[in-house]
C-alpha positions as CSV (number, residue, x, y, z in Angstrom):
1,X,105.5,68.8,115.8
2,X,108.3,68.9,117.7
3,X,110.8,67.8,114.9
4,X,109.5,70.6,112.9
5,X,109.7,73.3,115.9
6,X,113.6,72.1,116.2
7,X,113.5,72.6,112.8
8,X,112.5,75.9,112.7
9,X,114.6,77.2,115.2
10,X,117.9,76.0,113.7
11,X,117.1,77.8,110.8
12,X,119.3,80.5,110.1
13,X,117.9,81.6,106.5
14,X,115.3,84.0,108.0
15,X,117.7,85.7,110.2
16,X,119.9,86.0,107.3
17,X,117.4,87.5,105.2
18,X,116.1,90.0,108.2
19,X,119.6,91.3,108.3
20,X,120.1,91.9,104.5
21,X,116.7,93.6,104.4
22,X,117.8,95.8,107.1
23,X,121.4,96.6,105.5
24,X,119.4,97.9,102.4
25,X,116.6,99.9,104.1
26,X,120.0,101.8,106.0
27,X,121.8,101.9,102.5
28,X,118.5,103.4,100.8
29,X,117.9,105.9,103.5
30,X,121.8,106.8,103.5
31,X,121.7,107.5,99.7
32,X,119.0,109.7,99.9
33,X,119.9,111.6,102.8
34,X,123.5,112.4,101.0
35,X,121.1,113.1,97.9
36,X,118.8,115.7,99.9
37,X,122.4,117.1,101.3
38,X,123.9,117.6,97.9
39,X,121.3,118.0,95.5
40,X,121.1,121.8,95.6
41,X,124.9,121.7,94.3
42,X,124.4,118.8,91.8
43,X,121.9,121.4,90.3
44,X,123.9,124.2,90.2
45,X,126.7,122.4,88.7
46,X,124.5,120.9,86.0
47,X,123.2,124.1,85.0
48,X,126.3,125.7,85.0
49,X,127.3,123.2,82.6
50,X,124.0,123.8,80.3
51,X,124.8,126.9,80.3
52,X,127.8,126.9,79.0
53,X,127.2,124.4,76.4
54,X,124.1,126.9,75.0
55,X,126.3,129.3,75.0
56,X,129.1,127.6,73.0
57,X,126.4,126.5,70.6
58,X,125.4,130.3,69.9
């Protein structure tokens, strides 16, 4: 019991794997709050581009 509770707690893979976890739940959140900030433009811009493409086709 005691071999395995030294064991345990000079593991360092958990740790590891808490802190990538968190780096992608931070990344994820970042990407969508730049999304949310610049979506309304992204729009525009892609139908400003349709448009002009219809209207190149007529």
């Amino acid at each position: 019991m005691i071999t395995e509770l030294k064991r345990f707690f000079e593991d360092e893979t958990g740790p590891e794997l808490v802190e990538w976890a968190v780096v992608t739940v931070v990344l994820i959140l970042a990407t969508f709050a730049v999304l949310q900030l610049i979506g309304g433009e992204l729009t525009r811009i892609y139908n400003k581009i349709l448009e002009t493409l219809v209207s190149i086709g007529t």
